[in-house]
N, C-alpha and C positions, 0 to 999 in steps of 0.2 A: 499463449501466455506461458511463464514459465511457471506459473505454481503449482505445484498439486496435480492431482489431475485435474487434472481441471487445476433515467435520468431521470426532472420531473415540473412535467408541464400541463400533464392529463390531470382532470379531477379526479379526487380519490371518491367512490363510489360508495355504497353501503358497503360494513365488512360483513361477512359470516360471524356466527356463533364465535365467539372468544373466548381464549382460556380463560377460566375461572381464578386464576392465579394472580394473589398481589404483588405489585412490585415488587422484586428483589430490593434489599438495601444496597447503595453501591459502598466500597471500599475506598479507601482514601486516599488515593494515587500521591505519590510524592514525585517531586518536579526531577527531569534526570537527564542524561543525554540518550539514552534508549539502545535499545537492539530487537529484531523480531525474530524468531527461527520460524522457518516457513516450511519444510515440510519435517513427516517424520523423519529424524536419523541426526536433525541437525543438534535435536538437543544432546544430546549424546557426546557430539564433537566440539560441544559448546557451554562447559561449564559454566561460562560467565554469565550465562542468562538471566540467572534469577536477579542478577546486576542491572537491568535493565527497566527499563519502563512498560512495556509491551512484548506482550509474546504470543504466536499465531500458531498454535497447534492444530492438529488434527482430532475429530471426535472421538476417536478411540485413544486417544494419552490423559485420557479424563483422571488416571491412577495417579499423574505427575503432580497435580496440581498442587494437592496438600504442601507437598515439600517447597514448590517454589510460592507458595503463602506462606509459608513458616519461614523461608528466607527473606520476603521481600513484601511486608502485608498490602504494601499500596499497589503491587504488580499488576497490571490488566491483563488479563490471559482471554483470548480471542478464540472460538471456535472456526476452522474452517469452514466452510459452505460455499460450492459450485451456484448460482444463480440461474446460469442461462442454459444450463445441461442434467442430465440422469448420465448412470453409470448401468451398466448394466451385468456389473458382478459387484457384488461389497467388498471391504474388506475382511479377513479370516475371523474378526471381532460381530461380524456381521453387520454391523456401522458402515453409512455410505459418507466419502466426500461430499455429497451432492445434499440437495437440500432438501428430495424427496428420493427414496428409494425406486430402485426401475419395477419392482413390483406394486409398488402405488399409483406410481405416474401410470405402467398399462392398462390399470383400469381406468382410464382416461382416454384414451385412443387421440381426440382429437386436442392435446397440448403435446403432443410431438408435432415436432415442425416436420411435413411432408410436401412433394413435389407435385406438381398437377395428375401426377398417376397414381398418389396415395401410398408411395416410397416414404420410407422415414429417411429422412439425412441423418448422417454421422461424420462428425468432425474427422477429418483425413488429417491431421497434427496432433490428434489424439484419439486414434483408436478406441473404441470400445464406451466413448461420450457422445449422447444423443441430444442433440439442440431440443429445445420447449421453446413452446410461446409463452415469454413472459410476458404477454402483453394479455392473456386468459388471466381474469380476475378468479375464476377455479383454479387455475395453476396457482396463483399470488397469492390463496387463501389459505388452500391446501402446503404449499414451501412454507409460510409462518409458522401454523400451526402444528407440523413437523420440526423445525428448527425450535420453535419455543419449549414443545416438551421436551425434545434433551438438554437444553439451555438449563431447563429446570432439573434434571436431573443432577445434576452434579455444579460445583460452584464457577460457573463461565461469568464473565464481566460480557460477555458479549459477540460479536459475529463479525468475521473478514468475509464481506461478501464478494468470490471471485467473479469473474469474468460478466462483471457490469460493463456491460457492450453499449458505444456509439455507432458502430458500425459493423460489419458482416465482415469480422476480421478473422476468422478461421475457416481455411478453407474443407471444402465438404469433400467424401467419397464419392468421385464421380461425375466432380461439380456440378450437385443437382444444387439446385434454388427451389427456397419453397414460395409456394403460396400465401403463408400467411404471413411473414415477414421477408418480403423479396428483395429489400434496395434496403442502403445506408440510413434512408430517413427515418424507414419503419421501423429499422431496431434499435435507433434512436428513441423512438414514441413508444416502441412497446416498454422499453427498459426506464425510460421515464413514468410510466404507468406502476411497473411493479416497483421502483424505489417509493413512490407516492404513497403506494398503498401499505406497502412492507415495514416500511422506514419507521412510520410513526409508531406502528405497531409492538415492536422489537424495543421502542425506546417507553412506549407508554409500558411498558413490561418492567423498565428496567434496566435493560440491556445496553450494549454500546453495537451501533448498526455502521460498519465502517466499512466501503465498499473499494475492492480494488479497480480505481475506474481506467478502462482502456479510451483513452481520448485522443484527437491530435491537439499535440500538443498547443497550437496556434489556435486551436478552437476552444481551450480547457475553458474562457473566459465566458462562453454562451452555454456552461452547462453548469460549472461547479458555483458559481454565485445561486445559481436557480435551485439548484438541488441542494444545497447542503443544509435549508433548513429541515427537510424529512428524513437528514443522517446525522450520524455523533463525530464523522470525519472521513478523512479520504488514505488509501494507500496510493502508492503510482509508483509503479516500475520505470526500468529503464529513467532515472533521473539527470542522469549527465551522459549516457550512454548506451545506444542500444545493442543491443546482443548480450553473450556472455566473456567475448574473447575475441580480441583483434578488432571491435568496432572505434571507431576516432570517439575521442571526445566531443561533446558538443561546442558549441562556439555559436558569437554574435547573435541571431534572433533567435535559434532555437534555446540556445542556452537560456536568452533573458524569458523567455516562457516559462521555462521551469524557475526560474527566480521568484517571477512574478506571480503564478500560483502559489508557489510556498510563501511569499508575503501577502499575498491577499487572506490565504487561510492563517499566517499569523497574525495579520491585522483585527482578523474575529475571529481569532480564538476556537478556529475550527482544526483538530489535530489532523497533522498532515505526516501520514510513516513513509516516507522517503526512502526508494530501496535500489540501487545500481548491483548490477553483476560485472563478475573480472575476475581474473587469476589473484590469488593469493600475493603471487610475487610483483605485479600491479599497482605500485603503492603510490604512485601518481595518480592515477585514477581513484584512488581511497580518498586521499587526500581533497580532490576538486568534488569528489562528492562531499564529504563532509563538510569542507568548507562553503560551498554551495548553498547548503542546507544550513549553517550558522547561519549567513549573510542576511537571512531570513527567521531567525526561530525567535518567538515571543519570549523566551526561556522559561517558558515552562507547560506546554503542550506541544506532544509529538513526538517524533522520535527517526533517527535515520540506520540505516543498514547498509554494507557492503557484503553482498552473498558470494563468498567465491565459486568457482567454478570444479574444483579439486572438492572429491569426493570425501579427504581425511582434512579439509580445511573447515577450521571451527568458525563460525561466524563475527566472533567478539578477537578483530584485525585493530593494532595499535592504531594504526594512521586513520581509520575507519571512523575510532571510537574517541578520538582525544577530546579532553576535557579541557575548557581553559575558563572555567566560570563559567557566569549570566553574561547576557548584551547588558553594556554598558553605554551605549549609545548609536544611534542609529546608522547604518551604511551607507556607504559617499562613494559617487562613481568621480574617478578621476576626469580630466581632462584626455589621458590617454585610454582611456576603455578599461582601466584596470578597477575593484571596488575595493573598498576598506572595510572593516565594521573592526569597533575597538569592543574588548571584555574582559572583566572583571579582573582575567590573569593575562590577557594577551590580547593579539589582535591576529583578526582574522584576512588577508590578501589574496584573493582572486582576480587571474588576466583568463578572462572569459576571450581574448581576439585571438588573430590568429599572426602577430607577430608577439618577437620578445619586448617585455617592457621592463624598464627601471622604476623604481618606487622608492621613494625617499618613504620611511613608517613615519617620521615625526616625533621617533620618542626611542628608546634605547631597548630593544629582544634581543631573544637570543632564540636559535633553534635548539631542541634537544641535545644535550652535550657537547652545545657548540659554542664560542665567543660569540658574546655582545657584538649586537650589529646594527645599523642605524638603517639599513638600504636593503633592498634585496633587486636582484633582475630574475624575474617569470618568463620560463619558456611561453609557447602559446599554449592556453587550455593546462595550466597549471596553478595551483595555488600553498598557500603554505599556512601554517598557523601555530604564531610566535607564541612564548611566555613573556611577562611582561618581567624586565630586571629587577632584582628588589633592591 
């Protein structure tokens, strides 16, 4: 996964001892078109943050927070937390990414995932990250009860749970396989066990429980309906694109997957942060992500991001972020595979195929500093999103 470093079908069990702690009260999130900075360095490069609806920092930027509530009181600021891994150095703040410290989890021996010889695995795409069994109702108790005290220590709306695993997607040092989660299905069921159990926990708290879910995409439909009632909503990477740089756009089925997840989570109301990587100079790919993610948004839960690639590139990208209102009515797939959705200030046009197509709008835009137009033709896997003339 690119973040950081770094489901639910099992019955939730007895928990352990629970904090002692009342509810947080939540703040009052105002409706917006969003942005998220996802590791440290980004806020720094990305002023416009506090502009935004969601922000996912890391535990140690706990100092930031004040100023982006005095800019923005409705803001949701998200704590980082690893899931499915330990780290096994902190950071210089002594705060881990991780949801447990590597000196908590070794007094555990057996919630490291190890090979039939009693090898611990470590992720080989991220050095120095040790897989857990999340499927150990001691691991699920012990990660809450870690995450919920610093939750409380400082003012977090809530937790970006990373690397919520469908399947045995990062490969190991050595390609060992363990025993206690060996195949695609088991870390399936385990990770359905610890959102079961974690979920409610975090939210009976108080808190917002939003997990970064790795899924295939064709399959999202037999996990996120079942799970989203034990979470507060979903992130998902790669939205119209995988990789960082030089991968194609999506198109045709895969595309309408990612459609259809982010309208099923708009249809209930379940926030869905939409997030594509790409080069800054990319602005075509800006563009089909955001519009992508209009074609779908309830207007007023969730939030979408394009993370460039370029180290001095700020996150809050014009084409990325534009504004043209609320939905003002629902989206219409063409006859030729092209969709529409009209808004408040414009309309929104996506040619998800893989030819160019023509588009009558039906009403008179214009692009950014450009004449009134009544038409436009879409390359393939391109979109645009007019102002409406006044």
């Amino acid at each position: 996964m690119r973040l950081g470093v770094g489901t639910l079908l099992a019955l939730v069990g007895l928990l352990a001892v629970q904090l002692p702690a009342a509810p947080r009260p939540p703040h009052s999130p105002r409706p917006g078109t969003g942005v998220l900075a996802l590791d440290w360095g980004d806020l720094d490069r990305t002023p416009e943050a506090a502009d935004g609806d969601y922000l996912v920092i890391q535990p140690w930027e706990y100092d930031r927070i004040p100023a982006y509530r005095a800019a923005n009181p409705g803001i949701r600021i998200l704590m980082y937390k690893d899931v499915s891994a330990t780290v096994d150095k902190p950071h210089g703040t002594g705060l881990y990414p991780t949801g447990l410290s590597y000196s908590s989890a070794d007094q555990h021996p057996e919630w490291f995932l190890t090979d039939a010889f009693g090898n611990r695995l470590e992720w080989a795409d991220y050095p120095g990250l040790l897989p857990m069994d999340v499927g150990d109702t001691g691991y699920q108790d012990a990660w809450a009860d870690d995450v919920l005290t610093e939750l409380q220590t400082h003012d977090w709306d809530g937790v970006m749970l990373d690397d919520t695993l469908t399947s045995l997607s990062h490969p190991t040092v050595g390609g060992l396989t363990s025993t206690q989660i060996p195949d695609d299905e088991s870390m399936r069921e385990a990770t359905a066990s610890f959102l079961s159990r974690v979920g409610p926990r975090l939210k009976d708290a108080g808190y917002l429980a939003i997990p970064n879910l790795t899924v295939d995409p064709a399959a999202w439909d037999s996990v996120v309906p079942d799970w989203s009632p034990y979470v507060s909503g979903w992130e998902t990477e790669y939205f119209v694109k995988w990789g960082t740089d030089g991968e194609p756009r999506f198109e045709g089925d895969l595309w309408r997957s990612r459609l259809d997840m982010a309208a099923w989570c708009a249809d209930h109301h379940v926030p869905l942060l939409a997030v594509t990587y790409g080069s800054a100079e990319d602005t075509e790919t800006q563009k089909y992500h955001r519009a992508t993610w209009l074609l779908a948004w309830d207007g007023t839960t969730g939030a979408s991001v394009f993370v460039p690639e370029q180290p001095d590139a700020g996150l809050w990208q014009a084409r990325a972020n534009t504004d043209i209102g609320r939905p003002a009515g629902p989206r219409t797939r063409l006859a030729n595979g092209v969709y529409l959705r009209p808004y408040s200030g414009g309309i929104v046009v996506v040619n998800p195929t893989s030819a160019t197509r023509a588009v009558d709008l039906g009403g008179t835009y214009q692009r950014v500093r450009n004449q009134p137009i009544t038409s436009v033709r879409l390359a393939p896997a391109t979109a645009v999103m007019l102002r409406r003339v006044r």
